[in-house]
C-alpha positions as CSV (number, residue, x, y, z in Angstrom):
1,X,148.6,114.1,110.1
2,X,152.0,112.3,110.9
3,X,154.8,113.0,113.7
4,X,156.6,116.5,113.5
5,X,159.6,118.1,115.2
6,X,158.2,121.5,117.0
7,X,161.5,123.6,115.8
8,X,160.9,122.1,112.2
9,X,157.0,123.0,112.9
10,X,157.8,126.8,113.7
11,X,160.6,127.0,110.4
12,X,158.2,126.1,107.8
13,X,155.7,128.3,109.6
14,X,158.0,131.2,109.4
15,X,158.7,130.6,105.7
16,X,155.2,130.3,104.6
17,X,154.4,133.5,107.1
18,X,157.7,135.6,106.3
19,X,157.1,139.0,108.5
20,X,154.0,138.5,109.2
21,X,155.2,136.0,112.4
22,X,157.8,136.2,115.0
23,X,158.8,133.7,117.2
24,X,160.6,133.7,120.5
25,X,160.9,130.7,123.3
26,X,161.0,131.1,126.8
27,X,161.3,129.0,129.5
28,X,158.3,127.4,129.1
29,X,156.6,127.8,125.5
30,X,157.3,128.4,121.9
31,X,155.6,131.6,120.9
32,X,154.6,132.8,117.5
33,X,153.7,136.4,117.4
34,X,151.4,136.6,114.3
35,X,149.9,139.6,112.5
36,X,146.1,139.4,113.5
37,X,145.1,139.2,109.8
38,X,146.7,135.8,109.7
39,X,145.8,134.5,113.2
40,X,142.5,132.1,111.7
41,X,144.8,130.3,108.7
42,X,147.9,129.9,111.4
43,X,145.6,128.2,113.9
44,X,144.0,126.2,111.4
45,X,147.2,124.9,110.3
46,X,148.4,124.2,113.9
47,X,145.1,122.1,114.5
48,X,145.0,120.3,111.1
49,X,148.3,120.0,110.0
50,X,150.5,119.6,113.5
51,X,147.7,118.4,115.9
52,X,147.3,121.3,118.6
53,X,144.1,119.8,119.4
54,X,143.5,121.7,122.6
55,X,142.9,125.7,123.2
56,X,143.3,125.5,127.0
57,X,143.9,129.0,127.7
58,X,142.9,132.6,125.8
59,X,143.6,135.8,127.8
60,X,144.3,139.4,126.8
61,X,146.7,142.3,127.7
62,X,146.5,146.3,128.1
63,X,149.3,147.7,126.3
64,X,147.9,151.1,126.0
65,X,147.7,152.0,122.5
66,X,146.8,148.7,121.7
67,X,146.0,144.7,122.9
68,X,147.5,142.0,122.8
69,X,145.5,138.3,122.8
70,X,147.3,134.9,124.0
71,X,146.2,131.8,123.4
72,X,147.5,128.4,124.6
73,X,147.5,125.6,122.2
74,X,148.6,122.1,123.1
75,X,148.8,118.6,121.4
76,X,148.4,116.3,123.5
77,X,148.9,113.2,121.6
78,X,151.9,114.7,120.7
79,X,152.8,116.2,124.2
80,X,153.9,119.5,122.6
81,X,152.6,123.1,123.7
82,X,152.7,126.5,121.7
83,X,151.9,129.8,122.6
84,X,150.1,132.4,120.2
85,X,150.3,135.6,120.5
86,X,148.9,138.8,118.4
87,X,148.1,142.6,118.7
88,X,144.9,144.7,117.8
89,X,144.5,148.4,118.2
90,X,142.7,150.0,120.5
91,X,140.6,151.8,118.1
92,X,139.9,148.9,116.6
93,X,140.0,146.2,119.1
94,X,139.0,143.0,116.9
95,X,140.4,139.7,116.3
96,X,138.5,136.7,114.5
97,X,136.7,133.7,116.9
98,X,138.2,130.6,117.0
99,X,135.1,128.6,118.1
100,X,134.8,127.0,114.6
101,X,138.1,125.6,115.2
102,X,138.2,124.8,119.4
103,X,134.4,125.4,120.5
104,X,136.6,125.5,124.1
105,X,137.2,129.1,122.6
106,X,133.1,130.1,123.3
107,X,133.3,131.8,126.8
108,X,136.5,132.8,126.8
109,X,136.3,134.9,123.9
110,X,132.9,136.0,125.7
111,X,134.6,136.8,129.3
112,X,137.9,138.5,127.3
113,X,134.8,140.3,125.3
114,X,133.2,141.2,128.9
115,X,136.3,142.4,130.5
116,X,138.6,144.3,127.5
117,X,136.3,145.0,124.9
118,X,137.8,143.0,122.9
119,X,135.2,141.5,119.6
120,X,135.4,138.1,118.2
121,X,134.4,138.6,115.2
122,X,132.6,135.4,113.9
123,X,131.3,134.9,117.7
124,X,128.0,133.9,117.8
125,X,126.6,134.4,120.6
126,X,129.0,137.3,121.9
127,X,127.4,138.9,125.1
128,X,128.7,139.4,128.6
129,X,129.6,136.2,130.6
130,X,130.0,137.6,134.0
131,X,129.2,141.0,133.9
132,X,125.4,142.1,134.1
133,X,124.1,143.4,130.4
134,X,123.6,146.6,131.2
135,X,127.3,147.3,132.6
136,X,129.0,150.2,131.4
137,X,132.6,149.5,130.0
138,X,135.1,146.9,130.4
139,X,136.8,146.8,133.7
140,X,140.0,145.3,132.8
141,X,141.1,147.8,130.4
142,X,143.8,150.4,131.8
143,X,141.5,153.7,131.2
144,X,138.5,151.8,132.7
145,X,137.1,154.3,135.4
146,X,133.9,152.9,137.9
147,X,131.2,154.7,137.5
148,X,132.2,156.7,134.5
149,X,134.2,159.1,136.6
């Protein structure tokens, strides 16, 4: 792996990618919005070819209609920090697991799993992380009613 420039990093990424990526800064990361079909090669590439060597953060959003998962990537060697972004439906509410590439990806795929509903295909050992088993739904979806009301 040798020394890269992050904007050079994010142009050949969006040539290989073409429409399936969109990028966007703000104030405090570079994001890449990427097709969810294309999530596992572009995070392979950012860990083996550009060094983002740590998954520090992976959350998820209620848009409605559909989800959207984040993760935070950094390298630290290389003191540079990325943000990934990508959207499932809600019908079909499934993104790959990363824990073959950051194992820091195992419970939190599990707690976004526990929470949204959200499966990690790939996961090994995907059951609830703070919930107990026999809990019915996932409470931080936007439609999630206690007690099935």
């Amino acid at each position: 792996m040798q020394e890269f420039d992050l904007e050079q990093m994010v142009q050949n990424i969006e040539e290989q990618l073409g429409d399936k990526i969109r990028t966007e800064r703000d104030q405090f990361f570079t994001v890449l919005n990427i097709d969810s079909s294309e999530l596992l090669k572009l995070m392979r590439e950012l860990r083996d070819d550009y060094g983002f060597n740590y998954l520090a953060n992976l959350s998820s959003v209620d848009y409605g209609e559909e989800f959207e998962v984040v993760y935070h990537l950094y390298s630290i060697p290389d003191n540079n920090k990325v943000c990934v972004k990508t959207r499932v439906s809600r019908n079909s509410a499934e993104v790959d697991s990363l824990i073959d590439i950051w194992p820091t990806a195992d419970w939190q795929e599990r707690e976004v799993y526990d929470l949204m509903g959200i499966n990690f295909k790939g996961h090994p050992n995907l059951i609830r992380v703070l919930l107990p088993d026999d809990f019915a739904g996932h409470p931080l979806r936007k439609d999630f009613v206690m007690g099935g009301r």
